[in-house]
C-alpha positions as CSV (number, residue, x, y, z in Angstrom):
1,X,57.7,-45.4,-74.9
2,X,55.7,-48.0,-73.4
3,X,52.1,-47.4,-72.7
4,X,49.2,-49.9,-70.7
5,X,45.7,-48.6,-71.4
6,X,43.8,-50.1,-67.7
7,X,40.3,-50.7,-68.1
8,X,38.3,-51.1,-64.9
9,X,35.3,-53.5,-66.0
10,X,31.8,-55.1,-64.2
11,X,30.2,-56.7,-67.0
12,X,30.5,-54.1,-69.7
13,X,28.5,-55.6,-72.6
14,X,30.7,-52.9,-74.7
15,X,34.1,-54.1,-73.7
16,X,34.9,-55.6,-76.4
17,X,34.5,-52.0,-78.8
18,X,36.1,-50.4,-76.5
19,X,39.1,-52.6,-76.5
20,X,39.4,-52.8,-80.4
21,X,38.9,-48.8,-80.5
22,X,42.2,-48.5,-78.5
23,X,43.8,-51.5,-80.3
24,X,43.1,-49.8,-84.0
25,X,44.9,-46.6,-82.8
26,X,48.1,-48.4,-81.2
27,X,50.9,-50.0,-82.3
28,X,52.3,-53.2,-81.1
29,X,54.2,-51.9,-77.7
30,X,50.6,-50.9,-75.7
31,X,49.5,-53.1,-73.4
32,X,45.5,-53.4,-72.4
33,X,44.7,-55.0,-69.0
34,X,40.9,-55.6,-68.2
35,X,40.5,-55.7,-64.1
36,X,37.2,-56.8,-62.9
37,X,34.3,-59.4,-63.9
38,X,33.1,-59.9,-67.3
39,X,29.8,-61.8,-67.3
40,X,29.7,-61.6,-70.8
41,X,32.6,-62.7,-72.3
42,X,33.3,-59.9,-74.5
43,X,37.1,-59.2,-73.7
44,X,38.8,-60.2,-77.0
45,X,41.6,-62.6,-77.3
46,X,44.1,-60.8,-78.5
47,X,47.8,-60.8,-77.9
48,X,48.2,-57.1,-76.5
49,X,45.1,-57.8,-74.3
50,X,45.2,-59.2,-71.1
51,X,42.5,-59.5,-68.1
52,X,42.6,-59.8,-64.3
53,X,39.3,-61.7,-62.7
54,X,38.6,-60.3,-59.5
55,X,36.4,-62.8,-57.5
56,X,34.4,-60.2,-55.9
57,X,33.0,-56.9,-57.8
58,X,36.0,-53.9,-56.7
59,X,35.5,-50.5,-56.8
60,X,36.8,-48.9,-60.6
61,X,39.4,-47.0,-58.1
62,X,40.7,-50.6,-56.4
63,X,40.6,-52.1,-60.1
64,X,42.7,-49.2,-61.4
65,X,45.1,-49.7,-58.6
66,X,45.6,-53.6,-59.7
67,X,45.9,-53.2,-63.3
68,X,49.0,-50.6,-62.2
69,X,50.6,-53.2,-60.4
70,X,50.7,-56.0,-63.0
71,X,53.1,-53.6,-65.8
72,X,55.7,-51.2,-65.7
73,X,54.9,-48.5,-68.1
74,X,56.0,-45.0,-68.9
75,X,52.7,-44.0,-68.6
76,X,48.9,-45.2,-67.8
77,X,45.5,-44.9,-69.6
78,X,42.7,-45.4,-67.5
79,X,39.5,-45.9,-69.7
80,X,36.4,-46.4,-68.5
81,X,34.8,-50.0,-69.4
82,X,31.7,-47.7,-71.5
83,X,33.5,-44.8,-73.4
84,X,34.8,-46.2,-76.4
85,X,37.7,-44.2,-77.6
86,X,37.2,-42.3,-81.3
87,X,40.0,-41.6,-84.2
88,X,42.9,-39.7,-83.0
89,X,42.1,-40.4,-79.3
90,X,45.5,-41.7,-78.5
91,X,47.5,-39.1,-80.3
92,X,45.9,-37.0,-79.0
93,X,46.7,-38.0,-75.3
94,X,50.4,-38.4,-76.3
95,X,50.6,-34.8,-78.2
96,X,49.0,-33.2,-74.9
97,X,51.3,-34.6,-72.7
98,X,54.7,-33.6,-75.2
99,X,53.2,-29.7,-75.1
100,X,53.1,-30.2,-71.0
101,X,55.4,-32.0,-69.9
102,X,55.0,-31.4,-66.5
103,X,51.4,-32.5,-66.2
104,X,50.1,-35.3,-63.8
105,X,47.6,-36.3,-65.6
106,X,45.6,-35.4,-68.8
107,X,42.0,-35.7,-69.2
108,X,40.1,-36.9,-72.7
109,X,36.7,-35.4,-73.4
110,X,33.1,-37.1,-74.1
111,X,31.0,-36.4,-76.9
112,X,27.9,-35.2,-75.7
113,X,25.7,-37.1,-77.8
114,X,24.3,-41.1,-76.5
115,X,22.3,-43.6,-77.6
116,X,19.3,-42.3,-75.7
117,X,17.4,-39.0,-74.1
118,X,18.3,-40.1,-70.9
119,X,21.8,-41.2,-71.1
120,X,22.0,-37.9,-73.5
121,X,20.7,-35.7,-70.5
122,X,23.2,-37.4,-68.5
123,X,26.1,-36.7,-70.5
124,X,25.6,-33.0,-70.1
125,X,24.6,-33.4,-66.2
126,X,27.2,-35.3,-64.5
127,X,30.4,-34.5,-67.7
128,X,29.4,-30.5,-68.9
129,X,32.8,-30.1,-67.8
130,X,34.5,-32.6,-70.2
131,X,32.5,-32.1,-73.0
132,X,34.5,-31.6,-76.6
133,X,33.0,-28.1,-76.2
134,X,35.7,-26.8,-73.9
135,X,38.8,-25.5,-75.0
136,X,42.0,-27.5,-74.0
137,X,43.3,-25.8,-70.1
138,X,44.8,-26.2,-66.9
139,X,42.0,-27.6,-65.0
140,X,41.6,-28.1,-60.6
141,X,39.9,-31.4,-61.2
142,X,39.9,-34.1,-63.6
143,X,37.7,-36.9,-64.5
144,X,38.7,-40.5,-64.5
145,X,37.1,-42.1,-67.6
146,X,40.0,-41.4,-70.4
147,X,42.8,-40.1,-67.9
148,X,46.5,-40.5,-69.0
149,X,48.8,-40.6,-65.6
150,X,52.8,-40.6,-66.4
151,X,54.3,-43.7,-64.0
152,X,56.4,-40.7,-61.9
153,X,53.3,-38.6,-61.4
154,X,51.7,-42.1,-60.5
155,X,53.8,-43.3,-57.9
156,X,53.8,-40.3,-55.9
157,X,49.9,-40.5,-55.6
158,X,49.6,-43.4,-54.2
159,X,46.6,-44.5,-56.6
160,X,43.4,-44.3,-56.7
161,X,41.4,-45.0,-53.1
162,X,39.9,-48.5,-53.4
163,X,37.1,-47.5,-50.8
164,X,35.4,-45.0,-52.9
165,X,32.7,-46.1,-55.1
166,X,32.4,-42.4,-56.7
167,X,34.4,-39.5,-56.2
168,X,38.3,-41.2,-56.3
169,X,39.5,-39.3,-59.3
170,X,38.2,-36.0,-57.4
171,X,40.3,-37.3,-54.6
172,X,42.9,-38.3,-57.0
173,X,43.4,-35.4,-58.4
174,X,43.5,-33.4,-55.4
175,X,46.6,-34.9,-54.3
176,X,48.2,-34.8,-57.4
177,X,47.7,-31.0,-57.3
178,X,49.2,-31.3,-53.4
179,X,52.4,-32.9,-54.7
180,X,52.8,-29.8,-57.1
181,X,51.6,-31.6,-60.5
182,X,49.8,-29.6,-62.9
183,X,46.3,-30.8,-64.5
184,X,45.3,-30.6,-68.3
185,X,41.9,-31.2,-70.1
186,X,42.6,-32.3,-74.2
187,X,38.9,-32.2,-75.4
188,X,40.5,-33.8,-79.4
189,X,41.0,-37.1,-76.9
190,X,37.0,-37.6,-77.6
191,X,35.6,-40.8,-76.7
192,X,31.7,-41.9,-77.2
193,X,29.8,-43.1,-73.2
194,X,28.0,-46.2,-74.4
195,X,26.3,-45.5,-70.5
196,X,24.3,-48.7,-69.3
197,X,21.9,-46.3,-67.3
198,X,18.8,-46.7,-68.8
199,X,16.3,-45.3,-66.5
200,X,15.3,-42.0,-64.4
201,X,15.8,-44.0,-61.4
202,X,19.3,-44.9,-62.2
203,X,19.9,-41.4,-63.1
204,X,18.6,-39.9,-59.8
205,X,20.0,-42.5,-57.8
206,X,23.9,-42.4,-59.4
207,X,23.4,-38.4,-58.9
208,X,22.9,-39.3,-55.1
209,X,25.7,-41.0,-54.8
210,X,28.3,-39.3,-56.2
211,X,27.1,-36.2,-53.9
212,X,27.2,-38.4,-50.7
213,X,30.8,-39.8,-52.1
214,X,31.8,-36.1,-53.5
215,X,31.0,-34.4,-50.4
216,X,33.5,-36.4,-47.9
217,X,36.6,-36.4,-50.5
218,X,36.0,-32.4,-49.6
219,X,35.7,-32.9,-45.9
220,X,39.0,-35.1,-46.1
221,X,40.5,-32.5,-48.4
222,X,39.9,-29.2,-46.9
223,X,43.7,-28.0,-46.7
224,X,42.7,-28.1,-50.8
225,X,39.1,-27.7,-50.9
226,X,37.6,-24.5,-48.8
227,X,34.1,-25.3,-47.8
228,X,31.9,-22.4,-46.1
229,X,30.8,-23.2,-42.3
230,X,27.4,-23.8,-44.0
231,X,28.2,-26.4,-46.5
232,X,28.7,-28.9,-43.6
233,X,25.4,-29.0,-42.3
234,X,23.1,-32.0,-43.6
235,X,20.0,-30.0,-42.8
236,X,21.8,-26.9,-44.9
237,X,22.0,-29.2,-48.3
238,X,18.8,-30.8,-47.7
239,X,16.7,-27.4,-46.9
240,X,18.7,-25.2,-49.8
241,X,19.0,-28.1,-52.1
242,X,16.1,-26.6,-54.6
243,X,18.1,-23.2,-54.5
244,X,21.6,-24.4,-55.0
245,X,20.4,-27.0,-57.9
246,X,18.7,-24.1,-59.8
247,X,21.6,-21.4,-59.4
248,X,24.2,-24.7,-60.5
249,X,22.3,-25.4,-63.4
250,X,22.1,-21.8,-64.6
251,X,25.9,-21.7,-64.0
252,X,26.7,-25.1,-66.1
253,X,25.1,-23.2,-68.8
254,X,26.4,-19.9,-69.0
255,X,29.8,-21.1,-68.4
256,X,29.6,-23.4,-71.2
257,X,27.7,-21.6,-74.1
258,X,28.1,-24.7,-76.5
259,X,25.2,-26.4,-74.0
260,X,22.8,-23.0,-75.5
261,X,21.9,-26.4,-78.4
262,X,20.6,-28.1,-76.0
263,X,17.9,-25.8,-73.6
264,X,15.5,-29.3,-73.7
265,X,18.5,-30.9,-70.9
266,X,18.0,-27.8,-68.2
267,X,15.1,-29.8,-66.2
268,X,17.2,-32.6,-66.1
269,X,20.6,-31.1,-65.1
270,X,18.6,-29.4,-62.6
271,X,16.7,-33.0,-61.5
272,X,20.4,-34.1,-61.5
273,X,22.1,-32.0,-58.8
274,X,19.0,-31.7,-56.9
275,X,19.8,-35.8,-56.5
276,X,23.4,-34.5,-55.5
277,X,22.8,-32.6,-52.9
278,X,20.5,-34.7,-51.3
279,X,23.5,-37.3,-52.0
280,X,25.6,-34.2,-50.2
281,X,23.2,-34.6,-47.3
282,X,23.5,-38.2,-46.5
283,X,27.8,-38.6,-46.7
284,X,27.4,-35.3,-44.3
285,X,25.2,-37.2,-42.1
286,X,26.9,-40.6,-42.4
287,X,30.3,-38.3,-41.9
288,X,28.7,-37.3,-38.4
289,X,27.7,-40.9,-37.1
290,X,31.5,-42.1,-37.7
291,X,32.4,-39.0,-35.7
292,X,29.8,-40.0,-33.1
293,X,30.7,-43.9,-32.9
């Protein structure tokens, strides 16, 4: 079987563990291809490794998309540039896909610990769903940062979207589902977000965004996604935004009584998708001027 881990990358100053994580769990067949900028200098030299400079900065979907294109694999890894990959990651992957065979993609899991509050509270605000405290399942949606895509299950997707700065593995995932291909979440595929967010500005504002990015992938998916008449008015997000963050907070926690360790992350959580409606509110609105123009 051959196997290409792709690594979309924007100066990661972690690239290089992440790299030699997947390198110590492969043998000699994998491919890794780095597609992007690396300020740094970090990606190894290494045999197995190879790396595509973009001249510009691309989305992580386009970058994905052009590290496809360069090998022909039985199957793709797309890791993100900041989760480095723990012990039995890969084997993981592999073993989930031989019990379904069927699947169009299987997701890893993140620890839920980090190397600060913040990026902690982050963890368990934007990834409660892929936390190692879920039980392996058929999931609707699938994250993007440790996501193993067989090449069939690939090529009928059509990729990732290059235009989407957040939000393309919702997308992606969405029409994997349309083409009949089942979803699975692996939670022994751990990996460890080394996040470069260090702030509670960058927190808010990457919240924003993915709700102004996550709200249109609905809006272009709504044969797949049913949103309520309500739920596309700006003014309804930006007005019940409070109410909707609290009762979605209170859900993320109930439906995942492993987060009852950490209670001190609620005001954040709830900080968090407050940020993504208002996020919600804007794509809405900028949705409406393209209508308009």
């Amino acid at each position: 079987m051959r196997l290409a881990v792709i690594i979309p990358n924007l100066h990661s100053p972690v690239i290089d563990e992440v790299i030699m994580a997947v390198l110590a769990q492969a043998d000699e067949t994998l491919e890794v291809w780095v597609v992007g900028q690396d300020r740094y200098g970090k990606i190894p030299d290494h045999p197995q490794v190879h790396s595509l400079i973009t001249p510009e900065p691309v989305f992580p979907g386009a970058a994905r998309n052009l590290g496809a294109e360069q090998v022909m694999a039985d199957a793709y890894i797309f890791l993100d540039a900041d989760c480095i990959p723990q012990s039995g990651w890969l084997t993981a992957l592999l073993k989930a896909w031989e019990t379904n065979p069927n699947a169009g993609a299987i997701s890893g899991a993140m620890l839920p610990q980090a190397d600060s509050f913040i990026q902690h509270c982050e963890q368990i605000a934007n990834f409660h769903e892929y936390l190692v405290l879920h039980p392996p399942s058929e999931r609707a949606f699938l994250a993007s940062f440790s996501l193993l895509v067989p090449r069939k299950a690939w090529l009928q997707s059509g990729g990732f979207d290059p235009k989407l700065r957040h939000a393309e593995d919702m997308d992606f995932s969405l029409r994997l589902r349309i083409n009949g291909w089942q979803l699975f979440f692996e939670p022994r595929a751990q990996v460890y977000h080394r996040s470069t967010r260090e702030t509670w500005q960058q927190f808010w504002n990457y919240a924003r965004q993915k709700g102004m990015y996550s709200i249109q992938v609905r809006l272009q998916h709504s044969e797949a996604y049913a949103m309520p008449i309500w739920s596309r008015s700006p003014w309804a997000w930006q007005v019940l935004a409070p109410v909707i963050a609290l009762l979605r907070t209170c859900q993320i926690y109930f439906r995942t009584p492993g987060l009852c360790r950490y209670p001190y992350a609620m005001p954040w959580v709830f900080l968090n998708k407050l940020a993504w409606c208002y996020g919600a509110a804007d794509g809405l609105r900028i949705n409406q001027e393209r209508s308009l123009a």
